[in-house]
N, C-alpha and C positions, 0 to 999 in steps of 0.2 A: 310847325305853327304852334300855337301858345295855348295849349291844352285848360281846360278847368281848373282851378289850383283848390285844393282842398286845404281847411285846415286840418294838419296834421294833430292826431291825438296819438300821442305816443305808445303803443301795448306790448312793448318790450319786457315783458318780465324778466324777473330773478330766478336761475334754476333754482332745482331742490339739490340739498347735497346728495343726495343718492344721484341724480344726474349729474353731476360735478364729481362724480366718483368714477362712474361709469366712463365719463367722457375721458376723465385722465389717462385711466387704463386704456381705452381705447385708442389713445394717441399716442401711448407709448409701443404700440402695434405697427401703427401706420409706417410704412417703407412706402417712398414714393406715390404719395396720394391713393394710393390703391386702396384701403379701409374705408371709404366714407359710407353710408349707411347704404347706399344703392347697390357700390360693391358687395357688401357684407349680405344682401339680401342675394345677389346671386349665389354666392354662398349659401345659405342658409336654406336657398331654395333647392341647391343641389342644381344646378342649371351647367350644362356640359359647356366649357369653354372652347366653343365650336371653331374659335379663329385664331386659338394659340399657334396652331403649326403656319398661319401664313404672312409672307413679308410682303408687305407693297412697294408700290417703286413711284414713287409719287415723283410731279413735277406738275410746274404753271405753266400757262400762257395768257398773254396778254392780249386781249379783240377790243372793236368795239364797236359795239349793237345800234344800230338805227331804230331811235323809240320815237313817237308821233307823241306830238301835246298841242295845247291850241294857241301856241306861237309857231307852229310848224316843226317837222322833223327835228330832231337832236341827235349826238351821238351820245355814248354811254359807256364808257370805259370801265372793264370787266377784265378779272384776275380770275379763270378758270383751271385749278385741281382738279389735275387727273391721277389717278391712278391706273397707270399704263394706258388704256384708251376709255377708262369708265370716270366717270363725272363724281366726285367725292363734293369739294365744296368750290362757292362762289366769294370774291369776295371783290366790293364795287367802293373805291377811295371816294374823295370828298370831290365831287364833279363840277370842275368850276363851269362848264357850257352847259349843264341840268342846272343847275344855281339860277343861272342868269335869263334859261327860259324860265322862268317860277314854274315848273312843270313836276317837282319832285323834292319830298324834302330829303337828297340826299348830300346832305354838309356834315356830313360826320364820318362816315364811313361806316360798310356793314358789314358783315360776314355769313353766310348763306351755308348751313351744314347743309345738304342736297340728299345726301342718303348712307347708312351707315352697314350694308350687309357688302363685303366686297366681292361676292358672286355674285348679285344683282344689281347693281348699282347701273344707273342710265347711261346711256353713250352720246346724248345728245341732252341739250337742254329744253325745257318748253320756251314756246315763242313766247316772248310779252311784244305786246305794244308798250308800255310802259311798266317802268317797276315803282313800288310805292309800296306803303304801310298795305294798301289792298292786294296788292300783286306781287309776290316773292318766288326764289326761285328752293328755299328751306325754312328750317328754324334758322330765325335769324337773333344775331347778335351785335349792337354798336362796338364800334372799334375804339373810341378815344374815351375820356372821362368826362363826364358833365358835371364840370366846376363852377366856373364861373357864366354857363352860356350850354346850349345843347344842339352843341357845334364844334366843330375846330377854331379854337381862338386862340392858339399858341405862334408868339411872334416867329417863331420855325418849326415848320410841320412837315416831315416824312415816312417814308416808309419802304420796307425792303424784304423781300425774299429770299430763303436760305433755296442750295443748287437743289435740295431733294434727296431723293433714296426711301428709306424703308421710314423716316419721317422728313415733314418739311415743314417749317417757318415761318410766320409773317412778322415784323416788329414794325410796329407803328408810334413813333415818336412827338413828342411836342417838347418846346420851349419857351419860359415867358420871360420877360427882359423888360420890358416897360409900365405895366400898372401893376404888376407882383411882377413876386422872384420865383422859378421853380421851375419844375419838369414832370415830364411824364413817360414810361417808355412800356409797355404794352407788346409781347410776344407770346401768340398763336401758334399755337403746334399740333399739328394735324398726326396723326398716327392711325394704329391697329390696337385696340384693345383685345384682349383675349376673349370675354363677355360681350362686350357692345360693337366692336368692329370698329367702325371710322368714331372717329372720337374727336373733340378741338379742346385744348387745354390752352389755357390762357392764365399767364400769368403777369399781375397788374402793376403798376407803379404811380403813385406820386407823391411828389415833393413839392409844400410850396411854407412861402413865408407866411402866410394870410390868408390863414383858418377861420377867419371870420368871415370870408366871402360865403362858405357855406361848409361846416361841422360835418355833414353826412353825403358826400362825395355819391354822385348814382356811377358807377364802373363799368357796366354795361344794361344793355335795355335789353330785354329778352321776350320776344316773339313768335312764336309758333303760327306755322304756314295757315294759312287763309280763316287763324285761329279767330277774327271777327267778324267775318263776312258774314251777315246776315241774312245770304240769298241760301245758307247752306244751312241746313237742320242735320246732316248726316255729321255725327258723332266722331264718326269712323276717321273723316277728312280733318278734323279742325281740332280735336278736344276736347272731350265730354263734359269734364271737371279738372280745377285745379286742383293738386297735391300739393300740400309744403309740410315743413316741418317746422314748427314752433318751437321761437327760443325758450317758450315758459313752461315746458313738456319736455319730459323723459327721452331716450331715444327708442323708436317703437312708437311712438304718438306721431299720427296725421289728421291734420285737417283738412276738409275738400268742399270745394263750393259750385254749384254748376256754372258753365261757361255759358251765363244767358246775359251777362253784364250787369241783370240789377244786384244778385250777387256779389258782385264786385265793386260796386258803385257802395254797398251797405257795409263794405271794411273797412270805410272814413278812414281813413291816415295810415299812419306806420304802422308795422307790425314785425316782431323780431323773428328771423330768422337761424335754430341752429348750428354749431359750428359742425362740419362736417353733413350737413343736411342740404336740402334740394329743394326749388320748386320747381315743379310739372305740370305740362298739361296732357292728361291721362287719358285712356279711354280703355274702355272694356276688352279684352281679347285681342287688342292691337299694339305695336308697335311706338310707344310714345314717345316723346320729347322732354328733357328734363337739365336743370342747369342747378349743377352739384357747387354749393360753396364749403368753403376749407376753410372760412372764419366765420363768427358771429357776424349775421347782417342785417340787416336795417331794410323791410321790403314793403312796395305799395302798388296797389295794380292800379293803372289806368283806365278813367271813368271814359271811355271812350274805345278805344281798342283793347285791353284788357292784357296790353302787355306787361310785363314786372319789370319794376324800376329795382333794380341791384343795388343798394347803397349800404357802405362801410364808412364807418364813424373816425373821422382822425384822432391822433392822442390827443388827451386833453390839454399835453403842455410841450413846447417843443425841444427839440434836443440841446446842445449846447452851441452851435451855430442860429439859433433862433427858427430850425426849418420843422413842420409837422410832415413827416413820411409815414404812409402806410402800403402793404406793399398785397392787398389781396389775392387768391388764388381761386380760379373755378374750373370746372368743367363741364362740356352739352357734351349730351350722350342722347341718344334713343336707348330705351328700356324693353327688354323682351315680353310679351304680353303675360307670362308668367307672373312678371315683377307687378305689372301696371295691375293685374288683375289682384294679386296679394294688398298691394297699396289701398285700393278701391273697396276691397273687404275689412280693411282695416282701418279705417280715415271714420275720421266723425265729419259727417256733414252740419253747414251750416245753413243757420238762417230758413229755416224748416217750415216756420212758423209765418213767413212772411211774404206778400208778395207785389206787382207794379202790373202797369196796362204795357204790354209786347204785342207791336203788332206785328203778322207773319206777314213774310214774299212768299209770293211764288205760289201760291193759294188764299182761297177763300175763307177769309179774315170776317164773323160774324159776329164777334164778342162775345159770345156767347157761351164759351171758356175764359173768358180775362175775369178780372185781374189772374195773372199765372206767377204761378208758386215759385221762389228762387229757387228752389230745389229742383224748378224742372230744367233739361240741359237743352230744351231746344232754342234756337235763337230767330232773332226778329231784333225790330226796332222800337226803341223807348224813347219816350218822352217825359223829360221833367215838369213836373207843376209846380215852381215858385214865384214867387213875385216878380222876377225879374222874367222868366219863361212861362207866362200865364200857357197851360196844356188844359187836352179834357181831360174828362175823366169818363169813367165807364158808369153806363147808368140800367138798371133793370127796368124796368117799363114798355104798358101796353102799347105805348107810342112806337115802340121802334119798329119797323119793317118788315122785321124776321124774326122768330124766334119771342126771346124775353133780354137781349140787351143789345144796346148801341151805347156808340162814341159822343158825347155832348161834348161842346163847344160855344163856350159863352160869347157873344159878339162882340168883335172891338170895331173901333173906329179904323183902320188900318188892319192890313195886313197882319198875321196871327206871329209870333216871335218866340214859338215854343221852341226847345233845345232839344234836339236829337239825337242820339247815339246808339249803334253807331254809327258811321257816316256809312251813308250805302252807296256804294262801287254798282257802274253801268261796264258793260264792255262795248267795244268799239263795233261801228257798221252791225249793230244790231237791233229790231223793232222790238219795243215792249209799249204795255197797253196798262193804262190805269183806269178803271170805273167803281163807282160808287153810288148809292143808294143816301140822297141830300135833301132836307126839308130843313126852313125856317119854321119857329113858335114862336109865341109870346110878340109880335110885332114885325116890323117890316127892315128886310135884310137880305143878304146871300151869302151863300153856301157853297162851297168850293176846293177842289185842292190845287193848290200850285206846286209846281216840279219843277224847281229851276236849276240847271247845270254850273257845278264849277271845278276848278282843276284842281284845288291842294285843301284850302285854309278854309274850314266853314266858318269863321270869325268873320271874313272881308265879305262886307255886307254888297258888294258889286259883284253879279252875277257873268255868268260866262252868255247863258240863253236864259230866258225868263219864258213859263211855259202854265198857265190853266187849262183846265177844263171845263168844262160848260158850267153855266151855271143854274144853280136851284135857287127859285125865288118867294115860293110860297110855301103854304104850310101842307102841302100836298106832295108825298114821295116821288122825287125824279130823280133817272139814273144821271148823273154826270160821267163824261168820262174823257180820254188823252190817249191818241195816241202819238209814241214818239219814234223818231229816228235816230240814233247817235250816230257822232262824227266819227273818223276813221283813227280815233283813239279813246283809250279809255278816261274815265272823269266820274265823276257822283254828282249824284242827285240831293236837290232840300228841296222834302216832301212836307208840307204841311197843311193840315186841316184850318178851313179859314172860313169862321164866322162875322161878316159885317152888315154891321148896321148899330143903333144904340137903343140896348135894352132886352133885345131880341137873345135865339139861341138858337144854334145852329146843329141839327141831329145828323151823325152819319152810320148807314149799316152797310155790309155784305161788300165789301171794301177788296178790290183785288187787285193788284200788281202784278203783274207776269211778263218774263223776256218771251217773245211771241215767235221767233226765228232771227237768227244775222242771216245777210245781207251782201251782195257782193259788195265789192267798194266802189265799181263805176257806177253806182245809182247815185253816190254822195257827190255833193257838190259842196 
């Protein structure tokens, strides 16, 4: 779907030449990608190369999965890595029968790292009902290039599998012939690292006539498992903080910001990425996720899921056939908690000083901590307040319920049109409860939230179920509340705080969301 576009401010800086000293040296080191600063940190950290002595034997297979959306059942056609009988990585092409339900935006193709220790590593998959930006099966990463569209739009598109052994292969191809000229050819390589274990190296391509469709190519999209869900405050599962490394810093400089979105929403536009530098998403004393580039790059996270958009800049001018080729190189790795914990002591955090209204799931939500500091890593959901997304805001006053603050909400005439993020994921055949503490001031109106369901695009304003709660009508506190039953797949919710009437103002405290139990499935109809 058609995300929020920001305008881009460019923060690309100029090394120092002592970093332009460093880096040369450094690359005149590199054999085989193996120096880039992540490596070099296992090193430095003295970290035993626990997985030198072993060979995998990798091979695919090809299923495909029965996932529920609200056009009815689908299938899903899934490229399953194994190593010998343990589950390494996933990877799910461009699904023309998911396309055509609008059940899933999977038109591009993904690649799912699943687990990186090869003594541990799962023997089954988990079940989805569906898969989606909310529901993955690893860190995930797009397979094609978003050039002109973020999609496969190559008038011939495929892809192919090498037979396996101790590495195996993906190439996934495009070709355009009709509104440009050019190509793209994209090969996956799954291996054993000596430090990291399962490892996906990916090496990129493209060619085209007509660089002016777009200057700064995104080559892959880069997302960490359930790194947005908002039902999850536990660290441990999704991400604590981003890591990168800046193009306009030394090597040995990080920057880190917490994974609570308003953080990431306050990076406004581009920002350079290191040659030979990463970004990650970290976390204390665990296992993290981290996608290693091998050239200067061009990075913006997304105000919405908080995934990073990879983009490598074309040459300024083309060769002598008139074609612009760049040919980028990366790698996703999991980091040992050694690394992640080194990284995290040594990153400057940002945005310290700042902070947004987040509201929490899964508990009781009093205001009475908001506004919450970017710096903190727990996550919830935000709301914009601009003109276009009139939101409350948080207010201190004797008025409110509980405590010394609640949520205001100024009345409109209509239904409230604030912007969310991030999108919050229900699961399937399961009951959850919404209640809230709702009073009108200043005049005559009501107070209320609506929870209406839909399946992919919060943009298409036509709902899947359309769902209130009771309503508060005077200036005297009542609990409003909802409760619901999901259908026998997954979908999200838009929750929103709704003040009507004209003139008036609508107060909310002590606000709770909670999944309450699932549910067999023969109760659903």
């Amino acid at each position: 779907y058609q995300r929020r576009v920001r305008e881009p401010t460019m923060k690309v800086g100029l090394c120092t030449l002592f970093f332009f000293i460093l880096t040369v040296l450094t690359n005149s080191l590199i054999t085989d990608n193996s120096d880039d600063e992540l490596s070099l940190l296992t090193k430095k950290l003295l970290l035993t190369p626990k997985y030198s002595n072993y060979t995998a034997e990798f091979r695919v297979e090809k299923s495909k999965l029965l996932m529920y959306g609200a056009s009815g059942p689908y299938s899903l056609e899934l490229y399953t890595i194994f190593d010998r009988n343990k589950i390494v990585a996933v990877y799910l092409p461009k699904n023309s029968e998911a396309i055509q339900t609008n059940d899933v935006e999977q038109n591009c193709g993904e690649i799912n790292l699943v687990s990186h220790d090869p003594y541990t590593a799962p023997t089954v998959l988990p079940t989805l009902k569906r898969y989606g930006w909310a529901w993955q099966y690893g860190a995930r990463l797009t397979t094609v290039v978003w050039f002109d569209s973020w999609k496969v739009s190559g008038d011939v598109h495929g892809f192919q599998f090498s037979d396996g052994g101790p590495t195996i292969t993906l190439k996934e191809y495009q070709d355009w012939t009709t509104k440009w000229k050019g190509n793209s050819v994209y090969t996956f390589t799954v291996r054993v690292d000596p430090w990291f274990g399962y490892v996906i190296d990916l090496d990129a391509n493209l060619t085209t006539n007509s660089a002016k469709i777009n200057y700064h190519p995104e080559f892959t999209n880069f997302l960490g498992n359930k790194l947005a869900n908002p039902w999850l405050n536990d660290s441990a599962i999704r991400g604590a903080y981003t890591v990168y490394t800046p193009s306009s810093e030394a090597i040995g400089y990080y920057n880190k910001y917490g994974n609570n979105l308003g953080a990431a929403e306050n990076l406004n536009g581009l920002w350079g990425l290191r040659s030979n530098g990463f970004v990650g998403f970290v976390d204390w004393n665990q296992y993290s996720v981290a996608l290693i580039h091998y050239q200067e790059g061009i990075q913006s996270t997304c105000n919405v899921w908080m995934d990073q958009h990879n983009m490598v800049s074309l040459p300024t001018s083309p060769d002598s056939n008139g074609m612009y080729s760049v040919s980028p190189k990366f790698r996703l790795v999991f980091i040992p908690p050694e690394v992640s914990n080194y990284l995290l002591d040594k990153s400057t955090l940002l945005f310290t000083n700042e902070s947004i209204t987040m509201i929490h799931l899964g508990q009781l939500e009093t205001f009475d901590e908001q506004p919450v500091s970017f710096a903190s890593t727990l996550r919830g959901v935000m709301w914009y307040q601009t003109n276009a997304h009139p939101s409350g805001v948080i207010v201190h006053s004797t008025d409110c319920y509980s405590g010394g603050s609640c949520f205001k909400v100024q009345c409109l005439q209509h239904k409230s049109n604030m912007f969310q993020a991030p999108q919050i994921p229900l699961d399937a055949n399961s009951k959850y409860h919404i209640e809230v503490w709702a009073k009108v001031m200043n005049g005559d109106g009501e107070a209320y939230i609506s929870a209406d369901y839909y399946q992919e695009n919060p943009y298409i304003t036509t709902r899947l179920v359309y769902h209130n709660t009771t309503i508060a009508k005077s200036d005297e506190w009542q609990r409003v509340e909802l409760d619901l039953i999901t259908p026998n797949y997954n979908l999200y919710i838009d929750i929103r705080f709704n003040a009507n009437g004209v003139g008036c103002t609508g107060l909310f405290d002590n606000f709770l969301f909670e999944k309450r139990e699932e549910i067999v499935q023969e109760l659903l109809h």
